[in-house]
C-alpha positions as protocol buffer text, in pm:
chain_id: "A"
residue {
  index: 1
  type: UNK
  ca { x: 2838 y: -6484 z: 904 }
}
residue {
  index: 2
  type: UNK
  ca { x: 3112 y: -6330 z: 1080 }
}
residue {
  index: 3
  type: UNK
  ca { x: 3120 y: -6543 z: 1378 }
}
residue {
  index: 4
  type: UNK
  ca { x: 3113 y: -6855 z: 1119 }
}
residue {
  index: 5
  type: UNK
  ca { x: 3429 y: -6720 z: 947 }
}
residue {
  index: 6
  type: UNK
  ca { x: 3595 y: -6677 z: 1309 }
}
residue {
  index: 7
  type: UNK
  ca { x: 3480 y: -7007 z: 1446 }
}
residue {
  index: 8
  type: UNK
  ca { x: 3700 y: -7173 z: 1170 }
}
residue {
  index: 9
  type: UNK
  ca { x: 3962 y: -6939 z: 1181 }
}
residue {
  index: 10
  type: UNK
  ca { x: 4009 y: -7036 z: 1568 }
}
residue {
  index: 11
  type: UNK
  ca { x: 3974 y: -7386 z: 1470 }
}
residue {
  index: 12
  type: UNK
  ca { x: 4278 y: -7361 z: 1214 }
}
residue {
  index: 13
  type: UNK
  ca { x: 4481 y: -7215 z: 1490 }
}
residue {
  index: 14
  type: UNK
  ca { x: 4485 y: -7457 z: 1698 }
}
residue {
  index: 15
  type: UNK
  ca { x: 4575 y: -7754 z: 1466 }
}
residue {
  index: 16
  type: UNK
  ca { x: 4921 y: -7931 z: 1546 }
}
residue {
  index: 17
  type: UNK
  ca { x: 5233 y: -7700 z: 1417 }
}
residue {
  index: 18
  type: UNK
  ca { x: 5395 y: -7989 z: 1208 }
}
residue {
  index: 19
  type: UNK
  ca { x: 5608 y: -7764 z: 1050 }
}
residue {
  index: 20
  type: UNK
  ca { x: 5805 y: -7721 z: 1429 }
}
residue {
  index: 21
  type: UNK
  ca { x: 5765 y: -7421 z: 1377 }
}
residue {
  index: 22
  type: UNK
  ca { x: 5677 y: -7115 z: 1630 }
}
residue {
  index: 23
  type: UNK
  ca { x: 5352 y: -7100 z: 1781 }
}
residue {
  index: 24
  type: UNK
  ca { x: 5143 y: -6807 z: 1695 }
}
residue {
  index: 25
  type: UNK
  ca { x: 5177 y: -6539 z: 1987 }
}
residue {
  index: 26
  type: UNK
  ca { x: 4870 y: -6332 z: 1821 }
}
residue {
  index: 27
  type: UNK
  ca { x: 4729 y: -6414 z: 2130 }
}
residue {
  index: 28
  type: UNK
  ca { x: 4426 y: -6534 z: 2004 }
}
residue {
  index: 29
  type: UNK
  ca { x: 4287 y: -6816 z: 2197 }
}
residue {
  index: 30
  type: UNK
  ca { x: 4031 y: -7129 z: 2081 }
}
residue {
  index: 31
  type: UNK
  ca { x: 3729 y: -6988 z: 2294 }
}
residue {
  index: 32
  type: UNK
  ca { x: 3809 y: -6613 z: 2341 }
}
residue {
  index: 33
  type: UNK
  ca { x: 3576 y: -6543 z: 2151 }
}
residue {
  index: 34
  type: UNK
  ca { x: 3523 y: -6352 z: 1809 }
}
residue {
  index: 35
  type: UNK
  ca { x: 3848 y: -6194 z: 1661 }
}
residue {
  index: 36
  type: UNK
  ca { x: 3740 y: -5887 z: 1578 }
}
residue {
  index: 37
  type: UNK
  ca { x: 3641 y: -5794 z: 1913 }
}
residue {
  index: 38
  type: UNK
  ca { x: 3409 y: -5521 z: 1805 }
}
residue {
  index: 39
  type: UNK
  ca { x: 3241 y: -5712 z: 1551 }
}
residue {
  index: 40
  type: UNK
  ca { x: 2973 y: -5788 z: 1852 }
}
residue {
  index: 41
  type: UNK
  ca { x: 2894 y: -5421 z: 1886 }
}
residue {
  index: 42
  type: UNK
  ca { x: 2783 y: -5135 z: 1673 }
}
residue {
  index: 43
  type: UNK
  ca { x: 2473 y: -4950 z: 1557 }
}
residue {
  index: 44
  type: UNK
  ca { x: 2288 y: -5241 z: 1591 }
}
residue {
  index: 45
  type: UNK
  ca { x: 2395 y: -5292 z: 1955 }
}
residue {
  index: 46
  type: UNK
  ca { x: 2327 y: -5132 z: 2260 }
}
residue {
  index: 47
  type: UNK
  ca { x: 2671 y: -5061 z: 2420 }
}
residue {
  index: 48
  type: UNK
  ca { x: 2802 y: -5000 z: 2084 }
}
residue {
  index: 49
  type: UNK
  ca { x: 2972 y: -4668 z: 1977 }
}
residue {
  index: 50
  type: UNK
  ca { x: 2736 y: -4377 z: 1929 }
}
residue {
  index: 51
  type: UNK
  ca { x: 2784 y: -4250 z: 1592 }
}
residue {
  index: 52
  type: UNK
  ca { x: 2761 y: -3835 z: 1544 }
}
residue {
  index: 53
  type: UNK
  ca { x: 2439 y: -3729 z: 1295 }
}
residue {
  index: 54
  type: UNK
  ca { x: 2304 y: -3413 z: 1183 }
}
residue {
  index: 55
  type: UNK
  ca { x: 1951 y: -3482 z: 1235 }
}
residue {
  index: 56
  type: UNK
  ca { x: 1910 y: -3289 z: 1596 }
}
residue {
  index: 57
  type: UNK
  ca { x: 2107 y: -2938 z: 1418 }
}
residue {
  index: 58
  type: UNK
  ca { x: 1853 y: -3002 z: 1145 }
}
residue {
  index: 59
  type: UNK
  ca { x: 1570 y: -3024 z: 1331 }
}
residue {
  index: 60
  type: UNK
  ca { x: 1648 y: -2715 z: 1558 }
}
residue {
  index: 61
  type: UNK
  ca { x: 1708 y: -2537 z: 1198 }
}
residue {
  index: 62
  type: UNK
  ca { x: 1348 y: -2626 z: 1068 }
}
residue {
  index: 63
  type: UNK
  ca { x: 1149 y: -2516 z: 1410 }
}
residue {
  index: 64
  type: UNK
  ca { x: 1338 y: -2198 z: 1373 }
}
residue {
  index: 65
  type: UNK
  ca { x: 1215 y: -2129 z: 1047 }
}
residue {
  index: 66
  type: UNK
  ca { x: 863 y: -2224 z: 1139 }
}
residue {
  index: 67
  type: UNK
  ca { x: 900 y: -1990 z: 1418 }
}
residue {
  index: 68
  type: UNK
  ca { x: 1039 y: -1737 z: 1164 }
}
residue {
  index: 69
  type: UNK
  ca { x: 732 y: -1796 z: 927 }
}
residue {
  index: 70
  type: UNK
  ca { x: 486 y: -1791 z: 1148 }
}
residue {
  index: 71
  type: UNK
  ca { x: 594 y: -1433 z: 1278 }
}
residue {
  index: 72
  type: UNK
  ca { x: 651 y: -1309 z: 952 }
}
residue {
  index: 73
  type: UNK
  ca { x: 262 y: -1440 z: 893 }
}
residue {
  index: 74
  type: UNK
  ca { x: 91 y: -1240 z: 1181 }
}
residue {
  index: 75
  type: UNK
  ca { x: 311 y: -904 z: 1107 }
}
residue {
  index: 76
  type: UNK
  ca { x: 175 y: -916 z: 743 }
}
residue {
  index: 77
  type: UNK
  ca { x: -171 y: -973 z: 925 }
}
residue {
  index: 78
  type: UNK
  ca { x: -85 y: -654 z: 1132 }
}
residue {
  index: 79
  type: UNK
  ca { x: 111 y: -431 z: 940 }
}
residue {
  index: 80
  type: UNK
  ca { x: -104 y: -476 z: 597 }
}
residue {
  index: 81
  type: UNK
  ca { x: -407 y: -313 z: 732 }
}
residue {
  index: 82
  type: UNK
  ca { x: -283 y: -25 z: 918 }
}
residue {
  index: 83
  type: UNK
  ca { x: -38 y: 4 z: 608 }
}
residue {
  index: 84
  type: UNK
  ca { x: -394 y: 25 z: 425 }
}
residue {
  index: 85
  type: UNK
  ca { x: -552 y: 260 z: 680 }
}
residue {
  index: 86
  type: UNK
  ca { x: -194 y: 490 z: 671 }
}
residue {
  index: 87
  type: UNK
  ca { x: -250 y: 505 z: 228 }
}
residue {
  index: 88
  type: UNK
  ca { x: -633 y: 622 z: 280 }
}
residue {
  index: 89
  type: UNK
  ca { x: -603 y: 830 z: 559 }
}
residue {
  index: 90
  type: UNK
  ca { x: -265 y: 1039 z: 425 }
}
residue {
  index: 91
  type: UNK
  ca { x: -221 y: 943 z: 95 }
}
residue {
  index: 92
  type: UNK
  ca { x: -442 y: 810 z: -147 }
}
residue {
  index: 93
  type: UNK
  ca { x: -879 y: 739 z: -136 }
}
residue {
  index: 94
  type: UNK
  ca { x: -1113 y: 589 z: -361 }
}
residue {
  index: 95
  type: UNK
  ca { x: -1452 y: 804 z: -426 }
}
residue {
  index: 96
  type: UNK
  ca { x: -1801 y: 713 z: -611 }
}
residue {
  index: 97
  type: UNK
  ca { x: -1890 y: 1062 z: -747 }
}
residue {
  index: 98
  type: UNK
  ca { x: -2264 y: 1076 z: -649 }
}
residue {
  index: 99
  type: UNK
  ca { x: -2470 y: 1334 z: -842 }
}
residue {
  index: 100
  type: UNK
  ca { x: -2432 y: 1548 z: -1218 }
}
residue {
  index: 101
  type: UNK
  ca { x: -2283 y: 1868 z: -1021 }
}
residue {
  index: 102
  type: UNK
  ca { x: -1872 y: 1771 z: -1221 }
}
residue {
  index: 103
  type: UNK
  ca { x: -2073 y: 1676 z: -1551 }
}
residue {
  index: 104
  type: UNK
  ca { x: -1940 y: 1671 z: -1810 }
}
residue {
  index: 105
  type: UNK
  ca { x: -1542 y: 1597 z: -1651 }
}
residue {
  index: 106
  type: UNK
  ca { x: -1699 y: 1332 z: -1397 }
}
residue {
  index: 107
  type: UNK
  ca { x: -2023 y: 1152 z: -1490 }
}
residue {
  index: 108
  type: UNK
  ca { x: -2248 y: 1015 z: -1198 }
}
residue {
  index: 109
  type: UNK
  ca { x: -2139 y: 666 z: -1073 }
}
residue {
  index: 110
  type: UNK
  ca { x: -1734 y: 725 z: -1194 }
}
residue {
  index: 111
  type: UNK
  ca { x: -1467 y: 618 z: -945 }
}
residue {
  index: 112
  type: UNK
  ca { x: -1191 y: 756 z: -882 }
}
residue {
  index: 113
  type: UNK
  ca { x: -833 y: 843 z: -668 }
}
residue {
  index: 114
  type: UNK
  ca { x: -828 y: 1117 z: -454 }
}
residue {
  index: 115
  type: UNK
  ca { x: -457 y: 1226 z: -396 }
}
residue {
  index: 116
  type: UNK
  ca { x: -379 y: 1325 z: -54 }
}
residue {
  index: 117
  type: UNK
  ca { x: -41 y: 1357 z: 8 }
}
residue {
  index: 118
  type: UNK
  ca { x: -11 y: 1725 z: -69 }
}
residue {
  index: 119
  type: UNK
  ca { x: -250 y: 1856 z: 215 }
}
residue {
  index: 120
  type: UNK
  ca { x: -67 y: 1584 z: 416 }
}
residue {
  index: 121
  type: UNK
  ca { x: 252 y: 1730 z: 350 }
}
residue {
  index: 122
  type: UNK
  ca { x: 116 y: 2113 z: 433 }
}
residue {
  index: 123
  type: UNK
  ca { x: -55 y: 1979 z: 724 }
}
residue {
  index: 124
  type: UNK
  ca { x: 289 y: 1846 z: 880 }
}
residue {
  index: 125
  type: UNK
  ca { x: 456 y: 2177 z: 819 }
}
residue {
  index: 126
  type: UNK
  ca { x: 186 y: 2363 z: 970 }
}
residue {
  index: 127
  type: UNK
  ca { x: 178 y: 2554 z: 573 }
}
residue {
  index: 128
  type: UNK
  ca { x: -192 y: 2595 z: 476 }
}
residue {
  index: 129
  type: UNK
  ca { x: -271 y: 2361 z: 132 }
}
residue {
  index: 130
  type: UNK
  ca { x: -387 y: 2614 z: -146 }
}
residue {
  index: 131
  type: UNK
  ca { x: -452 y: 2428 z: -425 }
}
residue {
  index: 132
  type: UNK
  ca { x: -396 y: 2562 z: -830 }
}
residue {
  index: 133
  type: UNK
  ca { x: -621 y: 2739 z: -980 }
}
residue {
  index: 134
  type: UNK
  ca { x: -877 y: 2488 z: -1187 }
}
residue {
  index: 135
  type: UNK
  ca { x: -792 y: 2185 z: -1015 }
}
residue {
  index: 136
  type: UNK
  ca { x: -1084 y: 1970 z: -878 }
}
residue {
  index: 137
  type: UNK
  ca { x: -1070 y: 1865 z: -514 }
}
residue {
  index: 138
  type: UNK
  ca { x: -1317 y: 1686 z: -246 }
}
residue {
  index: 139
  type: UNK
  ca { x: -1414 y: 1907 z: 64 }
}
residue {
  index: 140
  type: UNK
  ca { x: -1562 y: 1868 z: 358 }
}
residue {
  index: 141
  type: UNK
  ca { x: -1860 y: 2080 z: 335 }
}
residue {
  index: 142
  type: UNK
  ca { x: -1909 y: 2382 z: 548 }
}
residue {
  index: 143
  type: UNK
  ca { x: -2152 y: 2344 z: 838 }
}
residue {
  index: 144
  type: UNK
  ca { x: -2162 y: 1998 z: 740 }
}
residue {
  index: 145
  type: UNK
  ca { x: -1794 y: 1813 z: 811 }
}
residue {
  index: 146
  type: UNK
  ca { x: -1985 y: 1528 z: 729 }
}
residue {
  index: 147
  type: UNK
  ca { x: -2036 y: 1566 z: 361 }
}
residue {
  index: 148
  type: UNK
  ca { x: -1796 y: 1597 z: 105 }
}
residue {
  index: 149
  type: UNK
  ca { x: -1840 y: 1795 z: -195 }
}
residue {
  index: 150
  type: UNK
  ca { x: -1659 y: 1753 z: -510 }
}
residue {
  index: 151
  type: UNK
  ca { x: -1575 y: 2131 z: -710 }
}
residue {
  index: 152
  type: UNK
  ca { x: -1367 y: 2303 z: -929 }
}
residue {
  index: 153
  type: UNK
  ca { x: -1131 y: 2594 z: -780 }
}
residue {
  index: 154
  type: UNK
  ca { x: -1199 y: 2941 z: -928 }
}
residue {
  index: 155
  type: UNK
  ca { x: -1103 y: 3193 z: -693 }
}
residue {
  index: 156
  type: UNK
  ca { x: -764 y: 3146 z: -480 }
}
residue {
  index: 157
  type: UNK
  ca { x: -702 y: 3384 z: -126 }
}
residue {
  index: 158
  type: UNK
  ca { x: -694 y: 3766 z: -210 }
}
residue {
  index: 159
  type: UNK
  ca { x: -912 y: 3762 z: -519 }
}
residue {
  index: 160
  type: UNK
  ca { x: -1273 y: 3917 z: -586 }
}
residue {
  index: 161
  type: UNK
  ca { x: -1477 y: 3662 z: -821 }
}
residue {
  index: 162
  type: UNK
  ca { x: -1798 y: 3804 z: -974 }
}
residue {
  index: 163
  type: UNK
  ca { x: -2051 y: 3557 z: -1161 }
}
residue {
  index: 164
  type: UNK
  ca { x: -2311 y: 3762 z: -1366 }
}
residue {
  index: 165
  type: UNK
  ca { x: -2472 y: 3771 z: -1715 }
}
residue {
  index: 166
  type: UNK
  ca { x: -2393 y: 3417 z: -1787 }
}
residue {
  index: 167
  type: UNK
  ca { x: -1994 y: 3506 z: -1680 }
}
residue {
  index: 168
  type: UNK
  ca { x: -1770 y: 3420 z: -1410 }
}
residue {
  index: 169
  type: UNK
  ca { x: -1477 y: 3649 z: -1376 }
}
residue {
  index: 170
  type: UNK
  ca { x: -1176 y: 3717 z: -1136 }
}
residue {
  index: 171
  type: UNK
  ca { x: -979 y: 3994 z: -1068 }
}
residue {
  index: 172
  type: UNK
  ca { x: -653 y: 4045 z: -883 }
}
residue {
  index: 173
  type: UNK
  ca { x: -357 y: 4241 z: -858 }
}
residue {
  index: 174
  type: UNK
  ca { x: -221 y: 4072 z: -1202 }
}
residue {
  index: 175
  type: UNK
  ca { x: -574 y: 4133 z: -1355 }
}
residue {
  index: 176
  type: UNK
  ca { x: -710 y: 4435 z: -1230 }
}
residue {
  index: 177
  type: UNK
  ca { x: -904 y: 4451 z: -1558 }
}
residue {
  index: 178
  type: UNK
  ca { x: -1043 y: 4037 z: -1487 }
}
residue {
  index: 179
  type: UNK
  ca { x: -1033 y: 3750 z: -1657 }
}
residue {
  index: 180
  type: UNK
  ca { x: -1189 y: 3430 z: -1763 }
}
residue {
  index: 181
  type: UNK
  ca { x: -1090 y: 3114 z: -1537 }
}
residue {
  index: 182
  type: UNK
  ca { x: -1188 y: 2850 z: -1757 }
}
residue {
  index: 183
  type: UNK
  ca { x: -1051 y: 3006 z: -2070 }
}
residue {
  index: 184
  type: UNK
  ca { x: -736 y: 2838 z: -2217 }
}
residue {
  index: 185
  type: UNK
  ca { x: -789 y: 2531 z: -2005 }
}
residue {
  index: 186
  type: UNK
  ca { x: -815 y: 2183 z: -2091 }
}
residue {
  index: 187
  type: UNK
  ca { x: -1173 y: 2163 z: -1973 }
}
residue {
  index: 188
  type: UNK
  ca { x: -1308 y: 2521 z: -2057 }
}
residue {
  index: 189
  type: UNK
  ca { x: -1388 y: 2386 z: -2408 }
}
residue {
  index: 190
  type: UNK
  ca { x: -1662 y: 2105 z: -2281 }
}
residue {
  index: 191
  type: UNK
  ca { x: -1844 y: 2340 z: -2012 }
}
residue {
  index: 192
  type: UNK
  ca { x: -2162 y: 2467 z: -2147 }
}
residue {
  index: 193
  type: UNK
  ca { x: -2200 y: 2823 z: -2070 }
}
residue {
  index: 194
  type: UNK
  ca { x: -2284 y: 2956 z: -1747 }
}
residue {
  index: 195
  type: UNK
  ca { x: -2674 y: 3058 z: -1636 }
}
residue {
  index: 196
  type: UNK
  ca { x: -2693 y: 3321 z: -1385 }
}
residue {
  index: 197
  type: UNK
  ca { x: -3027 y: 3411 z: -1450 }
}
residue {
  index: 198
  type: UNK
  ca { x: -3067 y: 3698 z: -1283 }
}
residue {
  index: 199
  type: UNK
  ca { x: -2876 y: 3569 z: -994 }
}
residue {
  index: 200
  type: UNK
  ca { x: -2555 y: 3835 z: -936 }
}
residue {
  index: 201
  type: UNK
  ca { x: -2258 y: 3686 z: -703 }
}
residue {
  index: 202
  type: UNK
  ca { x: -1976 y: 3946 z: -592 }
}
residue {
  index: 203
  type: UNK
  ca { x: -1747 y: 3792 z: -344 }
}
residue {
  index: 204
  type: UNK
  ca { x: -1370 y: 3867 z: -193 }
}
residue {
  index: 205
  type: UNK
  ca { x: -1204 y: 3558 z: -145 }
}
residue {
  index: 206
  type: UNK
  ca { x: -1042 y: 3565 z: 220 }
}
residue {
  index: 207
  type: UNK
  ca { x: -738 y: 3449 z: 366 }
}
residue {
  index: 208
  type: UNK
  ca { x: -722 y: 3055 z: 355 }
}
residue {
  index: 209
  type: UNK
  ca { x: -1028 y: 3046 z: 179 }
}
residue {
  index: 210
  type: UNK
  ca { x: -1167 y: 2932 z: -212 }
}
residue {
  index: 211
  type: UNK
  ca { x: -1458 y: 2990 z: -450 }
}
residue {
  index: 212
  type: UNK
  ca { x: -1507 y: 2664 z: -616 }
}
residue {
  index: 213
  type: UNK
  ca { x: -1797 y: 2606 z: -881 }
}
residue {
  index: 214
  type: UNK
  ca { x: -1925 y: 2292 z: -1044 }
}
residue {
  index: 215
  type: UNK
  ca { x: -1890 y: 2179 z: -1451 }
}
residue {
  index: 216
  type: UNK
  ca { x: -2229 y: 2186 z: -1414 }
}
residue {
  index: 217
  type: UNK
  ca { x: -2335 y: 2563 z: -1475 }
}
residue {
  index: 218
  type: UNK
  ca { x: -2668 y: 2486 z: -1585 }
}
residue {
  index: 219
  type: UNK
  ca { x: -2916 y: 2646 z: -1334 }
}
residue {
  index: 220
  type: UNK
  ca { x: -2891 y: 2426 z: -1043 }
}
residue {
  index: 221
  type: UNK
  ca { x: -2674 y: 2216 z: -1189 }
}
residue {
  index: 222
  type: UNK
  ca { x: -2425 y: 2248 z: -879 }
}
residue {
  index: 223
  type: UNK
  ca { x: -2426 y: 2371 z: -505 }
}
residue {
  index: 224
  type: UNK
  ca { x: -2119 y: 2557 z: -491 }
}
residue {
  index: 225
  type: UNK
  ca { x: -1978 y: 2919 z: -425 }
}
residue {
  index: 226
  type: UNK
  ca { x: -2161 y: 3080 z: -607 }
}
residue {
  index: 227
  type: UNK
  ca { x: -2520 y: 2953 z: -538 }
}
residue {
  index: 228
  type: UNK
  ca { x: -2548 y: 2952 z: -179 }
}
residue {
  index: 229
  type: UNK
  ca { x: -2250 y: 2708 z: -66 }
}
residue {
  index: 230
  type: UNK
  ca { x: -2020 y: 3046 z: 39 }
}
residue {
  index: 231
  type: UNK
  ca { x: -1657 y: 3037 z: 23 }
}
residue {
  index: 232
  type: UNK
  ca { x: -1468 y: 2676 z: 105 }
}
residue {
  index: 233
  type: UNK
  ca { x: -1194 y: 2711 z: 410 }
}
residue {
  index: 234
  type: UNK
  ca { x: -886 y: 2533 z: 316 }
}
residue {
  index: 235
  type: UNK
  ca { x: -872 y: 2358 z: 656 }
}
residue {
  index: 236
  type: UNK
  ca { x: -1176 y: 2165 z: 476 }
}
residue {
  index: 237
  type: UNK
  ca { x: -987 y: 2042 z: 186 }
}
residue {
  index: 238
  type: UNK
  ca { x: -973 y: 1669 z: 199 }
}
residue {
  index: 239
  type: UNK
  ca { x: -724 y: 1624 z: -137 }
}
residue {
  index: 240
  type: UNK
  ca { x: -698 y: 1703 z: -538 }
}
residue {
  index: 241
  type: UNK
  ca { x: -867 y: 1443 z: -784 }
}
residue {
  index: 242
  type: UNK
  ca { x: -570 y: 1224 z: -932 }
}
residue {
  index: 243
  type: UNK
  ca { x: -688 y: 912 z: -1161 }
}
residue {
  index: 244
  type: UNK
  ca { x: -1076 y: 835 z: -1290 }
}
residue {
  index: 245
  type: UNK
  ca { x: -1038 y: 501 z: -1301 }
}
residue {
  index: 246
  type: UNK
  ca { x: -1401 y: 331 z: -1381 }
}
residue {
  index: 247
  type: UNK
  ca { x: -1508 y: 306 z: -1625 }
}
residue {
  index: 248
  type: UNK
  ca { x: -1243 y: 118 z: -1756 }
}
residue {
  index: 249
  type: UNK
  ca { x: -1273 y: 304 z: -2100 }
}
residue {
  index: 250
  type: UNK
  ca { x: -1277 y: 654 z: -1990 }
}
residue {
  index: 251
  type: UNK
  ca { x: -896 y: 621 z: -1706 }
}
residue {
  index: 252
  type: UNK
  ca { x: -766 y: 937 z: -1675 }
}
residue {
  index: 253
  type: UNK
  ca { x: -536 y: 1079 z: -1498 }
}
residue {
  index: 254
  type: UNK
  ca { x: -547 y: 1464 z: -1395 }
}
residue {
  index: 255
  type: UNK
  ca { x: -277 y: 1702 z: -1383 }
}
């Protein structure tokens, strides 16, 4: 259409000036072509004028966030399971408690947290962990680094603990007299009463050493300090029980 439109325009041009008037020095001439000398080129053409875009700074843009993604992908691939293997390891471990030895606190088959960060913690400072008194922790167990044994502490460093006549008492420089570990506790209340039998136990507890028993103090209701496991090395201590968390209607969390 627009070399239709200049075709005629050329053509009117060159009719006879009958008005004697002056010719037209536009200097357009009858076959010079189109006047808009550009009309010929353009995006469509090939010598026309190349026209700026964005499409090559977009482009880059987008493979440099795939790039981005796709590293962001294989550090969450890395990092997330030696993130999980740093929480188990230092902080925090899931147990099955296997066996009645805890009854009636933990109950065969219940899961639960075991809280590591404090031994990690005493471990970095080169400080020896010494749990509190009546707290329940997971040990490795003596002789045996390849069982662990969940108990009840009784006896810290520097104290004698005697279990006799159905009792368990400790004495130390506080209580040269003795006293009752389990009474005024949270958990005293639901322990049946100890059964020594006949069975007499009389031991100092040593530097960096425990006496731990079991809930269970049923006769041989639990392996523990004071029927034939000995005295538990703090080095052994593996962490304090934090959270029973299955089943889901018994959760709780201990101080």
């Amino acid at each position: 259409m627009i070399f239709n439109r200049t075709t005629v325009y050329n053509r009117q041009l060159m009719q006879p000036n009958t008005n004697n008037s002056q010719p037209d020095h536009r200097g357009v001439k009858p076959n010079s072509g189109p006047v808009y000398p550009e009309a010929s080129k353009g995006p469509l053409g090939t010598d026309g004028p190349k026209f700026a875009t964005n499409n090559h700074p977009v482009n880059k843009n987008k493979k440099k966030e795939e790039v981005k993604s796709a590293i962001y992908t294989i550090l969450l691939f890395i990092l997330a399971p030696i993130f999980a293997i740093f929480i188990i390891v230092f902080v925090l471990q899931s147990y099955i408690v296997d066996g009645s030895s805890m009854t009636p606190t933990l109950e065969n088959g219940n899961r639960v947290f075991i809280y590591k960060l404090p031994k990690t913690i005493a471990k970095i400072k080169k400080d020896a962990y010494i749990p509190s008194r009546g707290e329940v922790i997971v040990f490795k167990k003596p002789n045996e680094p390849g069982t662990q044994l969940i108990k009840r502490v009784i006896g810290l460093p520097g104290e004698r603990v005697v279990v006799k006549d159905n009792t368990v008492r400790v004495y130390n420089a506080e209580n040269p007299d003795g006293f009752d570990p389990d009474a005024a506790t949270s958990y005293g209340p639901n322990l049946a009463q100890t059964d020594t039998g006949s069975q007499i136990t009389d031991l100092i507890v040593g530097d960096n050493e425990l006496f731990v028993m079991g809930d269970n103090r049923t006769p041989g209701g639990s392996l523990d300090s004071h029927s034939g496991l000995g005295l538990v090395p703090v080095n052994n201590i593996v962490g304090r029980l934090w959270i029973r968390y299955f089943p889901l209607s018994e959760i709780k969390v201990f101080q």
